[in-house]
C-alpha positions as a Markdown table, in Angstrom:
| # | Residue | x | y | z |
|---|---|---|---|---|
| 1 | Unk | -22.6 | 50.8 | -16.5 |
| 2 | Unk | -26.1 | 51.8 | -18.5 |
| 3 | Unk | -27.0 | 49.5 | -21.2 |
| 4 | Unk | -27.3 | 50.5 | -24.5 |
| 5 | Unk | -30.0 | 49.2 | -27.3 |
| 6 | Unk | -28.9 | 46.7 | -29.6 |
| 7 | Unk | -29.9 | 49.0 | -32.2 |
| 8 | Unk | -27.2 | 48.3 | -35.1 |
| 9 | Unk | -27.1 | 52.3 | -36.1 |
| 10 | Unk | -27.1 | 53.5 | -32.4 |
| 11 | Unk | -24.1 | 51.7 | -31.6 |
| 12 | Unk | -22.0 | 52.5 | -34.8 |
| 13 | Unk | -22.9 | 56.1 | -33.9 |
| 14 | Unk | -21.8 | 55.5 | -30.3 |
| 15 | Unk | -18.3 | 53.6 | -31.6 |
| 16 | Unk | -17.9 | 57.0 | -34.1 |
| 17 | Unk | -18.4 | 59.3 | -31.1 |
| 18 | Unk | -16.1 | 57.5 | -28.8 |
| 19 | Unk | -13.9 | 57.1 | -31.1 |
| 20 | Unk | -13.7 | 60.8 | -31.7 |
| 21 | Unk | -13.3 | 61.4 | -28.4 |
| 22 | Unk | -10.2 | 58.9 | -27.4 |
| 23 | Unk | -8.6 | 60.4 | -30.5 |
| 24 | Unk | -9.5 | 64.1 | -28.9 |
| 25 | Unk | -8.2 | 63.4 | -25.3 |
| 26 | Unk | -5.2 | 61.4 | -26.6 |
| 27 | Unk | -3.6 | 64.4 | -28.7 |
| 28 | Unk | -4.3 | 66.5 | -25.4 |
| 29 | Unk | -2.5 | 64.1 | -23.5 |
| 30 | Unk | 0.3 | 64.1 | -26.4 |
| 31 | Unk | 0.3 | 67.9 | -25.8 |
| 32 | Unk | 0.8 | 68.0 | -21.5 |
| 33 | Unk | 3.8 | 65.2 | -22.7 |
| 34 | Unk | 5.3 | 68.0 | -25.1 |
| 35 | Unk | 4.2 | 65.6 | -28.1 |
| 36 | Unk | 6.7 | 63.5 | -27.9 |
| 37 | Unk | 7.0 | 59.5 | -27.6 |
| 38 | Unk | 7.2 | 57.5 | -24.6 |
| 39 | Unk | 6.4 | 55.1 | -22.0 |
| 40 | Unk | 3.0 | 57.5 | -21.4 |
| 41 | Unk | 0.9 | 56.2 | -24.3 |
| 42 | Unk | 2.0 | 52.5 | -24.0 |
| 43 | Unk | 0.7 | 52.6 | -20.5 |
| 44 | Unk | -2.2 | 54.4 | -21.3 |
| 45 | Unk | -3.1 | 51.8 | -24.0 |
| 46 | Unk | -2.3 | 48.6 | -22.0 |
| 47 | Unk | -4.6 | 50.1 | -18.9 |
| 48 | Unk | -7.5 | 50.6 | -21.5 |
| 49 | Unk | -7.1 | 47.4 | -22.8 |
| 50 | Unk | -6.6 | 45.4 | -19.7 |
| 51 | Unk | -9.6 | 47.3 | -18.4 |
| 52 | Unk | -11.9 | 46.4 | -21.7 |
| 53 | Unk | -11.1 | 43.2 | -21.6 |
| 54 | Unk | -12.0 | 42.6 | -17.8 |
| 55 | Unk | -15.2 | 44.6 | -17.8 |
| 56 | Unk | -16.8 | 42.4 | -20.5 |
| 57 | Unk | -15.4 | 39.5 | -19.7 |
| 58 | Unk | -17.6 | 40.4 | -16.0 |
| 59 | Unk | -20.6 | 41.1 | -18.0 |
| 60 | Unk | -20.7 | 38.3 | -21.1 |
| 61 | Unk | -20.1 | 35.0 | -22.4 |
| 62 | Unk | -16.4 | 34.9 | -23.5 |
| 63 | Unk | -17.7 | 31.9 | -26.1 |
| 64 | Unk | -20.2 | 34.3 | -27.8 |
| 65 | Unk | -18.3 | 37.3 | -27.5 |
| 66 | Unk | -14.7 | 36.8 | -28.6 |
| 67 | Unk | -15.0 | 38.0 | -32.2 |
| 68 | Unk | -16.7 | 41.5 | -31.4 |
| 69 | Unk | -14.4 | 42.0 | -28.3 |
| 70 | Unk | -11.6 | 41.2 | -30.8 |
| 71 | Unk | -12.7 | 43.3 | -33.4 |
| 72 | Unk | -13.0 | 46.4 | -30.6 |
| 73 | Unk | -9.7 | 46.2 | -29.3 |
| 74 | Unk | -8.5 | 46.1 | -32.7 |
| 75 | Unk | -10.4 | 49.4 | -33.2 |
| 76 | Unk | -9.0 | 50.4 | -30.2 |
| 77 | Unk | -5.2 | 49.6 | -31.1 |
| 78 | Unk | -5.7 | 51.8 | -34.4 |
| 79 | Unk | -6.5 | 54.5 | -32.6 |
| 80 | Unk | -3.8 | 54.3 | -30.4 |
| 81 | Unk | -1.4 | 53.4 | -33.5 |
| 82 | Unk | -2.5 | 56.8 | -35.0 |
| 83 | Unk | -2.1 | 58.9 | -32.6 |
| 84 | Unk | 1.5 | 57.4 | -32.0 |
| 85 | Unk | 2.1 | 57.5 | -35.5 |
| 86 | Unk | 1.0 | 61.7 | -35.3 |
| 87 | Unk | 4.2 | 62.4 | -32.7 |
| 88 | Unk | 6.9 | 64.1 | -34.5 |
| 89 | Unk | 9.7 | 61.7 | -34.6 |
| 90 | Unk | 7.7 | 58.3 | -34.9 |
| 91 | Unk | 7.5 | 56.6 | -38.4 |
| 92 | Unk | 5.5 | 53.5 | -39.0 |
| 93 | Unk | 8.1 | 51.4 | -38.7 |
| 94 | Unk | 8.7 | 52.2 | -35.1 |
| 95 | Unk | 4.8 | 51.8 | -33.7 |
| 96 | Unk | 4.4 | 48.8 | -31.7 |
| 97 | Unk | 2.5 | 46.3 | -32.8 |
């Protein structure tokens, strides 16, 4: 994996873009599932989340790292949340928490 500067401005334009991009490819996966809830974004979310959490856990100090690592997988499970929320037939209520 390439390293990226610690520039504070870089990486906030990085999080945006990525970001922008989960949100993109998760309402074209919402589309090949007809847009409809399932099992198909849970698993998709756990398998990200499993994975974050085990690559940086290989590549830094859990000690020093467990607030941002936190904070990013709470970014992560927004994004998620929203596009479970956007499914037609899912109100806030029912979205995992």
């Amino acid at each position: 994996m390439q390293s990226f500067p610690a520039d504070k401005t870089a990486l906030s334009f990085a999080v945006l873009v990525l970001s922008l991009a989960l949100e993109e490819a998760l309402k074209a996966l919402a589309e090949k599932n007809s847009n409809q809830p399932g099992p198909w974004l849970d698993e998709i979310e756990e398998l990200a989340i499993l994975r974050a959490k085990g690559t940086v856990s290989e590549r830094t100090r859990v000690e020093q790292e467990d607030a941002a690592m936190t904070a990013a997988l709470d970014v992560a499970r927004v994004i998620f949340d929203k596009a479970r929320n956007a499914l037609p037939g899912v109100s806030v209520q029912e979205a995992p928490e």
